[in-house]
C-alpha positions as YAML, in Angstrom:
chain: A
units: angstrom
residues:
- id: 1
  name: UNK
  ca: [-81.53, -58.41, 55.92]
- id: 2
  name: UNK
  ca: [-85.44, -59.79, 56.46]
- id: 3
  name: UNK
  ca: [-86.03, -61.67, 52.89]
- id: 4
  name: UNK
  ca: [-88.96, -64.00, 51.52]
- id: 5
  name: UNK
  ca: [-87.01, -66.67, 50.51]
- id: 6
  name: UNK
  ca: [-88.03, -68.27, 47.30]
- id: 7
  name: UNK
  ca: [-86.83, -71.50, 48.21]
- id: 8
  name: UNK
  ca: [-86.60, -72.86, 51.44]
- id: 9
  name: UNK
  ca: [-85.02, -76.28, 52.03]
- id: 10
  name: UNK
  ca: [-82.95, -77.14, 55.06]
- id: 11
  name: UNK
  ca: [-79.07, -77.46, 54.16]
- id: 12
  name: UNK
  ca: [-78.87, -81.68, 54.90]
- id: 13
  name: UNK
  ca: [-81.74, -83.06, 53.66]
- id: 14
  name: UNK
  ca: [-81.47, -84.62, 50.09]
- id: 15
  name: UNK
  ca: [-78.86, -87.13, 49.23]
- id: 16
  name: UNK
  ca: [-76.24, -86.34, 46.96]
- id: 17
  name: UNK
  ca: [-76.94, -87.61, 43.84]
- id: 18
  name: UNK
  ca: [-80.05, -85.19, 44.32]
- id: 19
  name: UNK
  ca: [-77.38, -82.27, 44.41]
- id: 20
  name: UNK
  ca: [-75.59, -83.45, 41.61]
- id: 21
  name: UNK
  ca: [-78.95, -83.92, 39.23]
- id: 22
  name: UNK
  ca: [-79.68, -80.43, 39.34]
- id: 23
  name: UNK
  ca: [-76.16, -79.58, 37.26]
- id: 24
  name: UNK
  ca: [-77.45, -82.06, 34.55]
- id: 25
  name: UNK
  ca: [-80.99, -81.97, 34.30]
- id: 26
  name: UNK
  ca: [-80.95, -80.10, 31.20]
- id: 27
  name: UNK
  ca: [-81.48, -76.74, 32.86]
- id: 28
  name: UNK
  ca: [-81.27, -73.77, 30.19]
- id: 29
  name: UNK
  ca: [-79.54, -70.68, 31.92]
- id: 30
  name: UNK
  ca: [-82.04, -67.24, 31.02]
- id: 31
  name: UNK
  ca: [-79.87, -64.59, 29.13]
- id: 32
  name: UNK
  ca: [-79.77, -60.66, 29.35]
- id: 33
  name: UNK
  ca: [-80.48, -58.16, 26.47]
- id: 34
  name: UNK
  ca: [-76.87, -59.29, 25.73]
- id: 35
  name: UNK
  ca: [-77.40, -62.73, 25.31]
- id: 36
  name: UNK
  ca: [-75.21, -63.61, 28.58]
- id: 37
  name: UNK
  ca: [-76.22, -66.25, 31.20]
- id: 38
  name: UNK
  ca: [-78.14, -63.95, 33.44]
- id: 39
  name: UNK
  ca: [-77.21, -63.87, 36.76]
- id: 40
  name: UNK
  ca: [-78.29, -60.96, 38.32]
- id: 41
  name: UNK
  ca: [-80.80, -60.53, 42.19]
- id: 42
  name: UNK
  ca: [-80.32, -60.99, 45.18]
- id: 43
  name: UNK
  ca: [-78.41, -64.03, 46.66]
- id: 44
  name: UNK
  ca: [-78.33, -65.72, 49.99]
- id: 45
  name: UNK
  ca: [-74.30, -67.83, 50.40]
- id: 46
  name: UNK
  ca: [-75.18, -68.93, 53.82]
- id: 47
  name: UNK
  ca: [-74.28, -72.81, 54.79]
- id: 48
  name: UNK
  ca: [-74.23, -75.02, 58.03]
- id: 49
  name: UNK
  ca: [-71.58, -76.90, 56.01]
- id: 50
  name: UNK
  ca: [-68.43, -76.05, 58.09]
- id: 51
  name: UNK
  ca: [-65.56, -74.98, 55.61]
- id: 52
  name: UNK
  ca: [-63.22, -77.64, 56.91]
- id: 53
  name: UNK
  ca: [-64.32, -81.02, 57.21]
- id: 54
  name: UNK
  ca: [-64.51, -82.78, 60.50]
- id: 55
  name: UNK
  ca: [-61.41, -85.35, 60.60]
- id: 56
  name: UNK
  ca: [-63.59, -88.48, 61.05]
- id: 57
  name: UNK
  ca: [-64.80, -87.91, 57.32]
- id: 58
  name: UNK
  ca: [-61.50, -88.53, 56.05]
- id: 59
  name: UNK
  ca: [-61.48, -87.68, 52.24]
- id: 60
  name: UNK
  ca: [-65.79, -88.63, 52.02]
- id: 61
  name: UNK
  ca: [-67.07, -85.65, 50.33]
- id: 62
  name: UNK
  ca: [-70.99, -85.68, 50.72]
- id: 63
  name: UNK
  ca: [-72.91, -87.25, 53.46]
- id: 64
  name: UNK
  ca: [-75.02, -90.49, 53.40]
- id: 65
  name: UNK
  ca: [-78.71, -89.82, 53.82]
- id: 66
  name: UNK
  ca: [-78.33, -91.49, 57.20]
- id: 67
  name: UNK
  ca: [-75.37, -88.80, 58.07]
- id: 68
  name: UNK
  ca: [-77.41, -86.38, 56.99]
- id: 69
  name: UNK
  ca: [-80.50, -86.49, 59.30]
- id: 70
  name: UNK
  ca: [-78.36, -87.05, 62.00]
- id: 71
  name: UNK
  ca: [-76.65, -83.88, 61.18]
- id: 72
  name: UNK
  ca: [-80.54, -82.10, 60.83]
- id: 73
  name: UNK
  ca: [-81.44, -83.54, 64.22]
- id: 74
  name: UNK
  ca: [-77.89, -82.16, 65.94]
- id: 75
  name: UNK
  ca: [-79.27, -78.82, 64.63]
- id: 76
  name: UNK
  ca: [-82.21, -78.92, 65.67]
- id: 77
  name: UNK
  ca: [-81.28, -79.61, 69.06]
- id: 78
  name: UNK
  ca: [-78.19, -76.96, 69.28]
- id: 79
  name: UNK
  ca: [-80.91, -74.48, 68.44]
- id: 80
  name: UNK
  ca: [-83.31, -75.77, 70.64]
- id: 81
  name: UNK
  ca: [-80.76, -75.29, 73.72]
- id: 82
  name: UNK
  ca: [-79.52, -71.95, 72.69]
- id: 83
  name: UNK
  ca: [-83.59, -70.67, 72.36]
- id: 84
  name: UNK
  ca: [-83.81, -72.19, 75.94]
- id: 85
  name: UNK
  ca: [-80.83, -70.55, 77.76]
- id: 86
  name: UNK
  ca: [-81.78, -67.35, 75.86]
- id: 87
  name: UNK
  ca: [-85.11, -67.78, 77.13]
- id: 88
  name: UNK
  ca: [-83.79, -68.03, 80.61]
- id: 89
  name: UNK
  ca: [-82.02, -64.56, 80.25]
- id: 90
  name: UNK
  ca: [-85.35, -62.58, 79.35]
- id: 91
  name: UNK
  ca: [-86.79, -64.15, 82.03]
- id: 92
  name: UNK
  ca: [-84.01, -62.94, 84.82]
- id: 93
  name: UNK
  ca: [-82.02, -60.62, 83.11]
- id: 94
  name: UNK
  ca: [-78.94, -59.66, 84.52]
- id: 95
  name: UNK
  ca: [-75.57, -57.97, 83.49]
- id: 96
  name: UNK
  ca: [-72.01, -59.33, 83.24]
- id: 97
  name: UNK
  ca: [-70.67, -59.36, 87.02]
- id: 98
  name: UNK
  ca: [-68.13, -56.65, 87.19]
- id: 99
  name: UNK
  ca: [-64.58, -57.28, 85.61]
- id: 100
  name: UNK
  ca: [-66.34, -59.93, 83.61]
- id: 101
  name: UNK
  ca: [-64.03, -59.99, 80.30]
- id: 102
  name: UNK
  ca: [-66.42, -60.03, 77.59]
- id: 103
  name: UNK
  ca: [-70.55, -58.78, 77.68]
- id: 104
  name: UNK
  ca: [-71.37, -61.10, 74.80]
- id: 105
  name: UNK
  ca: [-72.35, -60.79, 71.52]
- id: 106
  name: UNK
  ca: [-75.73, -61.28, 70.03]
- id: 107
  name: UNK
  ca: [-78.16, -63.75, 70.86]
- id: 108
  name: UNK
  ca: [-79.22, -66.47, 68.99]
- id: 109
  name: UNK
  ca: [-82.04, -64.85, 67.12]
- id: 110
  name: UNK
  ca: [-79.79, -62.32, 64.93]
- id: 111
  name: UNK
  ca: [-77.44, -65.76, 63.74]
- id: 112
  name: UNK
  ca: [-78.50, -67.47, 60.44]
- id: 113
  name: UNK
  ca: [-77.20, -71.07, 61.66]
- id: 114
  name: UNK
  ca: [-79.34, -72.50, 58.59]
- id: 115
  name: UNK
  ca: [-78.75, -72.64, 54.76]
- id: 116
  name: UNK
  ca: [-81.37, -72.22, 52.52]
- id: 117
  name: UNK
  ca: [-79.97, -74.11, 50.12]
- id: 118
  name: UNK
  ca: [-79.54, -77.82, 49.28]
- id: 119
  name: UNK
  ca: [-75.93, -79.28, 50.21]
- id: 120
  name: UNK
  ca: [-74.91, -82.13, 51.39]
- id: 121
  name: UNK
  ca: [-71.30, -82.03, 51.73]
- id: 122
  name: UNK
  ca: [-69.17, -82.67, 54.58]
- id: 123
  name: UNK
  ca: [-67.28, -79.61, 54.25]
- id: 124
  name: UNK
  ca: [-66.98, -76.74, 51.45]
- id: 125
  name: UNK
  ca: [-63.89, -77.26, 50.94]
- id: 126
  name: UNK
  ca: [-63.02, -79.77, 48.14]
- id: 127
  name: UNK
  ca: [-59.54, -79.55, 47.41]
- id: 128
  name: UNK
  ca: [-57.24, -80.88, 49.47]
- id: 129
  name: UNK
  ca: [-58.71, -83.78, 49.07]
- id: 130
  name: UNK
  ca: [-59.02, -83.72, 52.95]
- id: 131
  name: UNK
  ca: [-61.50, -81.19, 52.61]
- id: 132
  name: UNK
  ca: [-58.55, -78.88, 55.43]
- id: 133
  name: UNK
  ca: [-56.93, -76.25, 54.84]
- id: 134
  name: UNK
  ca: [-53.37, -77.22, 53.69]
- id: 135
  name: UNK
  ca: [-50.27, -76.38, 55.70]
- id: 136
  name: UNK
  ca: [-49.02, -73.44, 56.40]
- id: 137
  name: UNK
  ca: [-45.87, -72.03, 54.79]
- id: 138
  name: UNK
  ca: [-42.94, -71.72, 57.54]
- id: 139
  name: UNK
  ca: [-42.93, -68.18, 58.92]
- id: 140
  name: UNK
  ca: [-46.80, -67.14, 57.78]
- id: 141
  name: UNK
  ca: [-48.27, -65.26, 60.51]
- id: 142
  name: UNK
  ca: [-51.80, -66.35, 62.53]
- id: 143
  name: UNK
  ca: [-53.31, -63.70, 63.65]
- id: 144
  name: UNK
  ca: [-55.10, -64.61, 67.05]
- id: 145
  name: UNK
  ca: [-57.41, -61.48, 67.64]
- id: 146
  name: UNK
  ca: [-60.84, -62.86, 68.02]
- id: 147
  name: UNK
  ca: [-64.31, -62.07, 69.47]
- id: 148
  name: UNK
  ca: [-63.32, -62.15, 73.29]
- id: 149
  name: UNK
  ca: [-60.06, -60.35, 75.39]
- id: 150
  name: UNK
  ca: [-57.71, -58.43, 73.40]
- id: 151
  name: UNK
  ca: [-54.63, -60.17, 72.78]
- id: 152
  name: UNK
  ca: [-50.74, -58.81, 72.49]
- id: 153
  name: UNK
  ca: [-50.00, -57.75, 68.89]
- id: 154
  name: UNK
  ca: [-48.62, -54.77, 66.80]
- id: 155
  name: UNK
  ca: [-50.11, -52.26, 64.36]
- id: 156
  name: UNK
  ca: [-51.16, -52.93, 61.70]
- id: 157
  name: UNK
  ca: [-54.09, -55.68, 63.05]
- id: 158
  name: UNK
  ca: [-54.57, -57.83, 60.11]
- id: 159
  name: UNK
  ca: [-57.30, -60.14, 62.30]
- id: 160
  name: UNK
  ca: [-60.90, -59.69, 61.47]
- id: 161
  name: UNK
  ca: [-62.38, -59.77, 64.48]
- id: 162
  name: UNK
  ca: [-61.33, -58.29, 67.49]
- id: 163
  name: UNK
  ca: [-57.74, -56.57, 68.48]
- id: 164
  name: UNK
  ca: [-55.14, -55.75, 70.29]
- id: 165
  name: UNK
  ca: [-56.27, -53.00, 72.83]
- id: 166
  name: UNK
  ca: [-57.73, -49.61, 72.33]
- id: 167
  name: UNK
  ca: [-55.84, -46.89, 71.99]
- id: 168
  name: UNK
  ca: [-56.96, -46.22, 68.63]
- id: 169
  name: UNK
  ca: [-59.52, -47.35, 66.02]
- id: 170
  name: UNK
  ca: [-55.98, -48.77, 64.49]
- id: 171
  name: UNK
  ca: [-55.51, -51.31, 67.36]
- id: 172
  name: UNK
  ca: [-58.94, -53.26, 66.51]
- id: 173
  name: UNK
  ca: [-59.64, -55.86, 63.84]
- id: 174
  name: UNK
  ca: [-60.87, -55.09, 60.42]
- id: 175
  name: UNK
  ca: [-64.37, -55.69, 60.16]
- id: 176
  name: UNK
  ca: [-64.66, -53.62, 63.49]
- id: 177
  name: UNK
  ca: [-62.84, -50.61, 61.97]
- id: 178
  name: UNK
  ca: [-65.52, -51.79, 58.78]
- id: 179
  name: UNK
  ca: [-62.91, -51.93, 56.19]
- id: 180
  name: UNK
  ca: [-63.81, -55.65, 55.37]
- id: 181
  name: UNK
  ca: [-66.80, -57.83, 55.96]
- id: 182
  name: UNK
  ca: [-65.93, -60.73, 57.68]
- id: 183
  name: UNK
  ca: [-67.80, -63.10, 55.35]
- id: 184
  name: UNK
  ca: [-67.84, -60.89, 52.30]
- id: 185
  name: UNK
  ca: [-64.35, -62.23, 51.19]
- id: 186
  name: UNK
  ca: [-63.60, -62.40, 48.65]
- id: 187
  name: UNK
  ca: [-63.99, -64.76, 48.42]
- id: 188
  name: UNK
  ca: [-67.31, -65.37, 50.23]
- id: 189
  name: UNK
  ca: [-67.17, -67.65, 52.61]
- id: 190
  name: UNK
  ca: [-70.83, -67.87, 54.31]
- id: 191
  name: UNK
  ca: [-70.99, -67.58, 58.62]
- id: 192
  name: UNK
  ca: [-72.73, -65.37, 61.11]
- id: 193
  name: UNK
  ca: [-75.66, -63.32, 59.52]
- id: 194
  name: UNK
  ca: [-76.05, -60.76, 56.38]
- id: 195
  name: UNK
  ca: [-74.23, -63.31, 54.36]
- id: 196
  name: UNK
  ca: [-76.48, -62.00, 51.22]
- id: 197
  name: UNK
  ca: [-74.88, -60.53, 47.49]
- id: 198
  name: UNK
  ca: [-76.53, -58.85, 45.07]
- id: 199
  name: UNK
  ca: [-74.98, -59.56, 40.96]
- id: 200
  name: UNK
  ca: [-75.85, -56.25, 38.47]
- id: 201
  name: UNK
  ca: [-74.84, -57.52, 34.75]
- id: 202
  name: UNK
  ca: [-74.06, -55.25, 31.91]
- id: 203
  name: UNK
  ca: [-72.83, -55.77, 28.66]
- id: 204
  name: UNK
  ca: [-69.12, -55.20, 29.71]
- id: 205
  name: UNK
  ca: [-69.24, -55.27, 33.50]
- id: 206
  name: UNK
  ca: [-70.41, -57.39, 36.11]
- id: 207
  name: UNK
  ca: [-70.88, -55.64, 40.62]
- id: 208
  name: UNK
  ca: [-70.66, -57.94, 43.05]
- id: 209
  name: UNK
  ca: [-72.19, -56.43, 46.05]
- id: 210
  name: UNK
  ca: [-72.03, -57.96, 49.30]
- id: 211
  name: UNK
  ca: [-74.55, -56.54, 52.19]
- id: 212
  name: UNK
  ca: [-71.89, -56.39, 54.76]
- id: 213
  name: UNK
  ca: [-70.07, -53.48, 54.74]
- id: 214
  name: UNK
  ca: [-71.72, -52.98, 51.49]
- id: 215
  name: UNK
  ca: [-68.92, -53.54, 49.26]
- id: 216
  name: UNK
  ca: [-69.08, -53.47, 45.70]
- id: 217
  name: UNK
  ca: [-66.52, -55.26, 43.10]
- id: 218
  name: UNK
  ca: [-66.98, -53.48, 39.86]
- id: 219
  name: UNK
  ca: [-65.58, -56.36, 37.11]
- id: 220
  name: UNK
  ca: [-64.48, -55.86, 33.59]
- id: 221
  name: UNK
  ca: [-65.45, -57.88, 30.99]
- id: 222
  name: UNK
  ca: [-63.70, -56.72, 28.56]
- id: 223
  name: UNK
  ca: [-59.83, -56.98, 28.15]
- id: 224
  name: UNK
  ca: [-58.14, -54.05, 29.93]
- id: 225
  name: UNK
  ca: [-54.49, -53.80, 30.96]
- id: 226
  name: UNK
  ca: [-53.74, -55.11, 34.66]
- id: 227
  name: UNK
  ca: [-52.73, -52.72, 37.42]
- id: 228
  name: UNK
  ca: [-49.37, -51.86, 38.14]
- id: 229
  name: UNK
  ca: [-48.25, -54.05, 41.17]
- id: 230
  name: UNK
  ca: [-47.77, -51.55, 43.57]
- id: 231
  name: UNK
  ca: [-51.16, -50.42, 43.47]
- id: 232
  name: UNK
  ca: [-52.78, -52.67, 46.00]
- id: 233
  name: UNK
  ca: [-56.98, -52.78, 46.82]
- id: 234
  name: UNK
  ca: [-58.83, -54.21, 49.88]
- id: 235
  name: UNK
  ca: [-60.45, -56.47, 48.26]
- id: 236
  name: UNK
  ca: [-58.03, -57.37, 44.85]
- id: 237
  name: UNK
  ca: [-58.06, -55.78, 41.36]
- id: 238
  name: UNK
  ca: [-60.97, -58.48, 39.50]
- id: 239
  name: UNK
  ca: [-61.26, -59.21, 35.99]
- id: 240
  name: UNK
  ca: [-64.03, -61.20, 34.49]
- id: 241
  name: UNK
  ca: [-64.86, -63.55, 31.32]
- id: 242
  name: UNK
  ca: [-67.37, -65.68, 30.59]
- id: 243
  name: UNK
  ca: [-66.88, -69.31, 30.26]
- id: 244
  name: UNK
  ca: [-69.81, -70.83, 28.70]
- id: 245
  name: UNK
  ca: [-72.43, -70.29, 31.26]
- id: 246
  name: UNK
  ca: [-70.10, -69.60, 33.84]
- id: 247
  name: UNK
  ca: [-68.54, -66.39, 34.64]
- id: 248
  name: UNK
  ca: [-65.35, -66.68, 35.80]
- id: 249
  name: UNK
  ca: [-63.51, -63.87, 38.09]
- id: 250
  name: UNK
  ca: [-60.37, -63.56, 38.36]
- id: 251
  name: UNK
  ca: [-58.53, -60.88, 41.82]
- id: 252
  name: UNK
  ca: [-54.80, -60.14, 42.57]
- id: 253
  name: UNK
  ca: [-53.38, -56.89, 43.76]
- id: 254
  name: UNK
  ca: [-54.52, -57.32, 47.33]
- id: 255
  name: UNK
  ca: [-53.28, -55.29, 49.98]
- id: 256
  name: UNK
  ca: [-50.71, -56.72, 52.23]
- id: 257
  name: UNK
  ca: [-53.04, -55.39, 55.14]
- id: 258
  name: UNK
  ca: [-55.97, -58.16, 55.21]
- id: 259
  name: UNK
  ca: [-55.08, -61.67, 55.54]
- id: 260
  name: UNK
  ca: [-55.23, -64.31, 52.66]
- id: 261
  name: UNK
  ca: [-57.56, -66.01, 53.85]
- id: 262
  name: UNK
  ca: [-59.30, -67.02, 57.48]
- id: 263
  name: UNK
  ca: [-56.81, -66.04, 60.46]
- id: 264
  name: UNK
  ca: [-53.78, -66.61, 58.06]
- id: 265
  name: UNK
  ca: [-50.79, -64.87, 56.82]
- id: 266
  name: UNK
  ca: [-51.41, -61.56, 54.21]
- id: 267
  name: UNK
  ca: [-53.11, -61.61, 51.10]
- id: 268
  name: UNK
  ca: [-50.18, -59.60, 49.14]
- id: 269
  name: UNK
  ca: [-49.39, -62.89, 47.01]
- id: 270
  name: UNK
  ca: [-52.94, -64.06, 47.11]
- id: 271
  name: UNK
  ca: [-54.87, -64.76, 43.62]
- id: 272
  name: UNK
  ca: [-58.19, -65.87, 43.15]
- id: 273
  name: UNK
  ca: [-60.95, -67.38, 41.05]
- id: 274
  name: UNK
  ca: [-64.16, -67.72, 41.13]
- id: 275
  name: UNK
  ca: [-66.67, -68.95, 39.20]
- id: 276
  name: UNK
  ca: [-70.25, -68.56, 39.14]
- id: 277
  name: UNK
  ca: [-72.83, -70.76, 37.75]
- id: 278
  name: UNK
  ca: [-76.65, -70.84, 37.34]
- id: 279
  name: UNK
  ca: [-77.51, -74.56, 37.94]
- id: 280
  name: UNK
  ca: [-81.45, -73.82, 38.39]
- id: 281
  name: UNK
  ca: [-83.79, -71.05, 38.51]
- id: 282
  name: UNK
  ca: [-83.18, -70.57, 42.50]
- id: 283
  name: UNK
  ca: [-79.46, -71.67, 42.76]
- id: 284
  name: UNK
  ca: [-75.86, -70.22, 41.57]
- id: 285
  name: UNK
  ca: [-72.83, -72.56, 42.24]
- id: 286
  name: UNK
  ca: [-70.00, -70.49, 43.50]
- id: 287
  name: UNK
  ca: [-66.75, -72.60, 43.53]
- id: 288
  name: UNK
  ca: [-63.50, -70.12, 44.24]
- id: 289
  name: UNK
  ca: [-59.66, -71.40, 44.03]
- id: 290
  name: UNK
  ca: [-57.09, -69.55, 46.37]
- id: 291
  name: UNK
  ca: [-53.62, -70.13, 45.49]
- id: 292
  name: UNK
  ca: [-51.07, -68.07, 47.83]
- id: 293
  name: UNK
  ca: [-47.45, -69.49, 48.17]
- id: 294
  name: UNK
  ca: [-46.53, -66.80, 50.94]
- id: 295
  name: UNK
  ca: [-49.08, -68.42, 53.39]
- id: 296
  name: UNK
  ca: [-50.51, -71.81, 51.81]
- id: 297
  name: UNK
  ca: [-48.35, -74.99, 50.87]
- id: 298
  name: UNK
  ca: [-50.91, -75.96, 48.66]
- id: 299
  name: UNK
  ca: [-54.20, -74.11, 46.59]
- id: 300
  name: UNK
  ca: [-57.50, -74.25, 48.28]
- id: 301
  name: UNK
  ca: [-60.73, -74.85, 46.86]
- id: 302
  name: UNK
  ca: [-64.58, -74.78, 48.03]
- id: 303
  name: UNK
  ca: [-67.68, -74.68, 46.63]
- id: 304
  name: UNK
  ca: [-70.59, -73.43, 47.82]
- id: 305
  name: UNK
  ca: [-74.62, -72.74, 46.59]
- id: 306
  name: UNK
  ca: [-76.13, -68.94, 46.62]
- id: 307
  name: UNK
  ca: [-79.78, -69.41, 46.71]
- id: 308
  name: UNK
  ca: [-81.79, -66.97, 45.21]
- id: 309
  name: UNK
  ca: [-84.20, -64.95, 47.83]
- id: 310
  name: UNK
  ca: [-87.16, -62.23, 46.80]
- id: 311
  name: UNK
  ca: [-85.98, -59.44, 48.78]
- id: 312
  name: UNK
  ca: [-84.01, -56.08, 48.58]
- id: 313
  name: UNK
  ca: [-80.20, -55.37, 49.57]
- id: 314
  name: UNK
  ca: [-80.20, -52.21, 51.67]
- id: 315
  name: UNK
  ca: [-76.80, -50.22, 52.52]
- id: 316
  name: UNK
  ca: [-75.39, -51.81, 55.72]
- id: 317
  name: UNK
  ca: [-74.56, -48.77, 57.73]
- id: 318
  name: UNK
  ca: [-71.37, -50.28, 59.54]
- id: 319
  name: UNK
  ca: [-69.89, -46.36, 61.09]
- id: 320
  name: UNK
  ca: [-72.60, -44.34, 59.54]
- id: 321
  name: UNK
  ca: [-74.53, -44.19, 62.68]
- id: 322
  name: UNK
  ca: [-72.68, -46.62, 64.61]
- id: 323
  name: UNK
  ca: [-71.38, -45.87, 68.02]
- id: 324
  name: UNK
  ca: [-69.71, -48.76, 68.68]
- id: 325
  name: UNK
  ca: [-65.90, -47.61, 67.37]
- id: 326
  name: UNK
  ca: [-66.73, -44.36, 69.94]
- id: 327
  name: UNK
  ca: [-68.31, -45.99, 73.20]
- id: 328
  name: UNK
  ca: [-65.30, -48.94, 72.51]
- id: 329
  name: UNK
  ca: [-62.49, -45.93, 72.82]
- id: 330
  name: UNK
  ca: [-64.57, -43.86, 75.36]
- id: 331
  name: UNK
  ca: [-65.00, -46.73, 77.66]
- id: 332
  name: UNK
  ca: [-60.77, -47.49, 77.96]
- id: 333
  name: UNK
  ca: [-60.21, -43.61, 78.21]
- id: 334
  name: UNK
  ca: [-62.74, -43.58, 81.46]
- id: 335
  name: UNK
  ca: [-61.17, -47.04, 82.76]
- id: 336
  name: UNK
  ca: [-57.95, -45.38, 82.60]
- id: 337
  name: UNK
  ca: [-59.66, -41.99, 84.07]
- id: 338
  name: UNK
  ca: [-60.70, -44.12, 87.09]
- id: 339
  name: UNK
  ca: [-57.46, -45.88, 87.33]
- id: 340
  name: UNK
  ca: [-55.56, -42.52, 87.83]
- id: 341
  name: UNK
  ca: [-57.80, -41.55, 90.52]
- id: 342
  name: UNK
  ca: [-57.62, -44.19, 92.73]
...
C-alpha cells in the first residue's frame, strides 16, 4: 500500500514524557452519528520498536533522549548499507549459484523498517515487566519453519512462514497457503510491509480489516450469545464494548491450527483483548492482552500506536493471481523429474 501519510515523524525521536502528554492533553475524541468515539480510516501499526526488549534494558520501559538518537542513527546507517549492497546487485546482477538454498526475498525497498508514529519504548511489550515473552509451558510446541530451507515437520504446519517440503500446498506455512497474515494477528503485531487496517463503525458493529490477506473481523456490539466451543475460526470469535472512549475487543474460539502467538504452541486456549483508543487526531493506541495457559506461563501484553495515513485499503490479492503456490509445487515436481532421469 503507497499512502500520503498525514503525519510523519520518525519512531525514536521525542522523549517520553512527550508520548505520554498526548494521552492527557485534554484531547476530545470526535463521535459518529451514534455518538461513539469515532474511530474509523485507514491506519498504519508499523514500529521499529522490536516486540521483545533487548536484555541490556532490563525492566526500563522507554528510552532516554540520548538512547533514542542513538537508536535513529543505527537506523539510519542499517538502511544506508542495505541501499548500498542493493545498489551493488543492479549494478552486476547475477543469480543464486546453482544448489544455492534460498533465492532471497525482497529487497530493501518493498520493507517498511520505519514507524510513522511517535514511540519511544524499548520494546512493545509491557508486561512481563521484562518487556520478553514469558516462559513457555512444558510440552508447547515451537514451530521452526521459517523464511529459508524447509525443515522436518508433520501436517498440519502451524508456522507462518515457510514449511516443511512440497508435496502439497498443505506442507507450507500459513501465510504462504494465505490463510493468515503474518502481521495481521490478531492481534496485530507490526513487521515487514502492508502492516495497514482499516476500522468501519456502525451503531452495533465494528470491521477490523487488515490489508494483508485482507481479512475482515466483523465485531458485535451488542450482547449476543457466545459460540459453541467446538466451533473454532482462524482468527477467534470477537465481541466488542465500549469502554469510555475505548473500544474494547474481546476473541476466543481460535482454531487449534494457527499458533497462539509468534512461533509458539496453538491458539486453541488462546483469549484476547484489545483495546483501542483515539489519543489525538492522527494516533489510536492499540494495547492487546494474550493470556494462553496451554503455551504461556504467564499473560502477555504490548502496546503499540496506529497512525492515521490519507490513503485507500485495496484487496491484497494473496492467490488471486498469484503464482507463487504453483511455480513453488511445479519446481519440486521437475527437480524430482530430473532426479529420475539421471
Amino acid at each position: 500500500m503507497k499512502t500520503t501519510n498525514l503525519l510523519l515523524v520518525s519512531t525514536l525521536l521525542l522523549p517520553a514524557s512527550h508520548v505520554l502528554a498526548q494521552i492527557d492533553s485534554g484531547y476530545v475524541v470526535p463521535r459518529t452519528e451514534w455518538n461513539q468515539p469515532d474511530l474509523q480510516g485507514v491506519w498504519n501499526f508499523n514500529s521499529s520498536t522490536p516486540m521483545e526488549r533487548p536484555s541490556r534494558f532490563g525492566t526500563q520501559e522507554f528510552l532516554t533522549p540520548e538512547e533514542a538518537e542513538q537508536d535513529r542513527l543505527r537506523q539510519e546507517q542499517r538502511r544506508a548499507a542495505a541501499d548500498a549492497a542493493e545498489a551493488e546487485l543492479v549494478v552486476d546482477p547475477e543469480a543464486p549459484p546453482a544448489g544455492a538454498e534460498s533465492t532471497g526475498g525482497y529487497n530493501n525497498f518493498w520493507y517498511e523498517s520505519a514507524s510513522i508514529g511517535e514511540n519511544v519504548r524499548t520494546s512493545l511489550i509491557v508486561y512481563p515487566p521484562d518487556g520478553r515473552l514469558p516462559a513457555r509451558v512444558e510440552g508447547a510446541a515451537v514451530h521452526t519453519a521459517n523464511l529459508g530451507p524447509d525443515v522436518p515437520g508433520e501436517r498440519p504446519v502451524l508456522a507462518v512462514f515457510g514449511g516443511i517440503g512440497k508435496n502439497g500446498p498443505e506442507d507450507r506455512g500459513l501465510s504462504e497457503r494465505c490463510l493468515i497474515g503474518f502481521n495481521a494477528g490478531p492481534p496485530l503485531t507490526g513487521g515487514g510491509y502492508n502492516a495497514n487496517v482499516q476500522i468501519f463503525q456502525s451503531k452495533d458493529h465494528a470491521v477490523i480489516l487488515t490489508e494483508m490477506v485482507h481479512d475482515a473481523r466483523i465485531v458485535p456490539l451488542v450482547e449476543r450469545p457466545p459460540l459453541d466451543d467446538d466451533i473454532r475460526l482462524w482468527t477467534g470469535d470477537s465481541r466488542g464494548y465500549w469502554d469510555g472512549d475505548t473500544l474494547v475487543v474481546e476473541t476466543r474460539n481460535f482454531t487449534q491450527y494457527v499458533p497462539s502467538f509468534s512461533r509458539y504452541g496453538n491458539a486453541k486456549d488462546k483469549q484476547l483483548t484489545e483495546r483501542f483508543t483515539r489519543i489525538n487526531p492522527v494516533t489510536v493506541e492499540y494495547e492487546w492482552t494474550l493470556d494462553d495457559p496451554s503455551t504461556f506461563t504467564d499473560k502477555i501484553t504490548a502496546i503499540l500506536p496506529m497512525t492515521k495515513v490519507a490513503g485507500q485499503l485495496y484487496e491484497y490479492g494473496c492467490h488471486e493471481g498469484n503464482y507463487g503456490m504453483l511455480n513453488i509445487l511445479r519446481g519440486e515436481r521437475m527437480e524430482e523429474l530430473r532426479a529420475s532421469q539421471q
